[in-house]
Residue, then its C-alpha position, 0 to 999 in steps of 0.5 A: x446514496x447521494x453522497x460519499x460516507x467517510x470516516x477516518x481516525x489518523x494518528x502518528x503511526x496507525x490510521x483507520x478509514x471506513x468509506x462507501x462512495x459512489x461512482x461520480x466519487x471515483x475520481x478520489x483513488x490515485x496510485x501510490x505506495x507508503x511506508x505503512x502496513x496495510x490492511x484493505x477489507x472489501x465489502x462490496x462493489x465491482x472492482x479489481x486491485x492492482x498490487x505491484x505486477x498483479x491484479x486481484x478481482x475482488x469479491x465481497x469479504x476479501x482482505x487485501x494485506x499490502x506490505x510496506x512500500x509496495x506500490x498498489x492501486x484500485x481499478x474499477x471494472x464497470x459503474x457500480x451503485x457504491x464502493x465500500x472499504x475498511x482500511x487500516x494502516x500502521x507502522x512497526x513500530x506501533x504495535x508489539x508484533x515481532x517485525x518477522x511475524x508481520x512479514x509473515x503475514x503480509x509477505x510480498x502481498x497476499x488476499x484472503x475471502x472471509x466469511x462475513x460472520x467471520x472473526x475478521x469481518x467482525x473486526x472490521x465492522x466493530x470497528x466501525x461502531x468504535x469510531x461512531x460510538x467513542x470520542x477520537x481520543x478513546x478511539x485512539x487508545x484502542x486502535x493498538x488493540x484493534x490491530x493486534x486482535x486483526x492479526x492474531x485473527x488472521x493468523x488463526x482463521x487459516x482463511x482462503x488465500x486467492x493469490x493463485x486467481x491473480x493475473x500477471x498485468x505484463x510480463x515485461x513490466x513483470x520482469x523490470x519490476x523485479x530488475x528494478x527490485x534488485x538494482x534501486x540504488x544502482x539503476x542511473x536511468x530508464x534506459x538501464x532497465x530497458x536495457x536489461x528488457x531488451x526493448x527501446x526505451x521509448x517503447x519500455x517508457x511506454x509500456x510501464x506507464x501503460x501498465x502501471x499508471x505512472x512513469x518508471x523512474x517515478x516508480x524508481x524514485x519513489x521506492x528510493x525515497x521510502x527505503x531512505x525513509x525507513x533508514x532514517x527512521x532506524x537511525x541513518x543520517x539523512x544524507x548517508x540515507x540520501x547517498x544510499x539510496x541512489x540519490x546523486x545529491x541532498x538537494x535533490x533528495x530533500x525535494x523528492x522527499x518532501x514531496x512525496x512524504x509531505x515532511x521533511x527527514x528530520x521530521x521522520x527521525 
């Protein structure tokens, strides 16, 4: 395969992507977390997955369930011929799911294996038949009912969850996580969080970069502007959402937002 194959279908609260890249592709997977629910299938290649504190090795069939605004993020073990993934991603407010059945569901990140003639696989390659067979508006009509029927199916498959394989990237990257968790609007500067480690902030800097991809208080201000995000969007002013959040200011709340979700608040509403 020379080239990446790529489809994708993507609406206001529900998106579907199939993708099967090569190596030299790489280079198209970034670190990020987002206010959608989100459904990752694996169908091959020789990578693990990294969702906050902990890595995942995945095998071929592995569904990967990542909760809203949880940050995640691919890491390839070796070359490979090609990477092939389903993703599928909602909001709430897109299906009619109970909100605490969802969360059952996804809880703070969970990966099951799948048998490939399972019920889900076949959701997820029917699927793919979907958006080359029907015109996107038809395929619109039927992604609600498409990720009723993946969560109905994961609920009854009772399939093998392998949480218990995952490996803990970094026991006080671990531990600042779950500080920063509980402090996000609170938390001033990295030297709190290193503080509350016991370590230098030179070396805290250091090391949750190292682990994590990305700088901790872009990790933090990210996590604020999601959570400002989902306070908006339940009818929170903006700039009370701002104040909330640990934003010392609107302005520069609105440049965090903006660009990092792309819109502005009002847009959200």
């Amino acid at each position: 395969m020379n080239d990446p194959i790529q489809k994708e279908i993507i609406c206001d609260t529900y998106a579907y992507k199939y993708e099967k890249t090569t190596w030299e592709h790489i280079d198209s997977f970034h670190k990020h977390m987002h206010t959608p629910y989100e459904l990752l299938f694996f169908v091959d290649g020789c990578c693990d997955y990294v969702i906050e504190d902990r890595r995942y090795s995945l095998q071929p069939y592995d569904l990967v369930l990542i909760p809203r605004n949880t940050y995640h993020f691919l890491e390839v073990r070796g070359k490979f011929d090609y990477y092939e993934r389903f993703v599928v991603s909602f909001l709430i407010d897109a299906l009619d799911f109970p909100e605490s059945r969802i969360a059952s569901i996804f809880k703070n990140g969970r990966i099951f294996h799948f048998e490939e003639n399972s019920a889900v696989s076949q959701c997820f390659f029917r699927t793919l038949h979907y958006i080359e067979k029907f015109a996107e508006e038809d395929f619109v009509l039927l992604s609600k009912f498409l990720i009723h029927e993946l969560l109905l199916n994961i609920e009854a498959e009772s399939p093998t969850e392998i949480n218990s394989a995952s490996i803990v990237i970094d026991s006080i990257i671990s531990n600042a996580l779950q500080y920063i968790e509980k402090n996000i609007t609170k938390i001033e500067s990295i030297g709190d969080v290193a503080d509350a480690m016991f370590v230098s902030k030179p070396y805290f800097f250091s090391r949750f970069k190292n682990a994590m991809g990305i700088s901790p208080m872009h990790y933090i201000r990210n996590k604020r502007v999601l959570l400002a995000e989902n306070m908006i969007r339940n009818g929170t002013s903006a700039h009370n959402a701002a104040m909330q959040c640990g934003f010392k200011d609107y302005v520069t709340f609105y440049r965090a937002y903006t660009s990092i979700l792309n819109r502005t608040p009002s847009q959200s509403k």
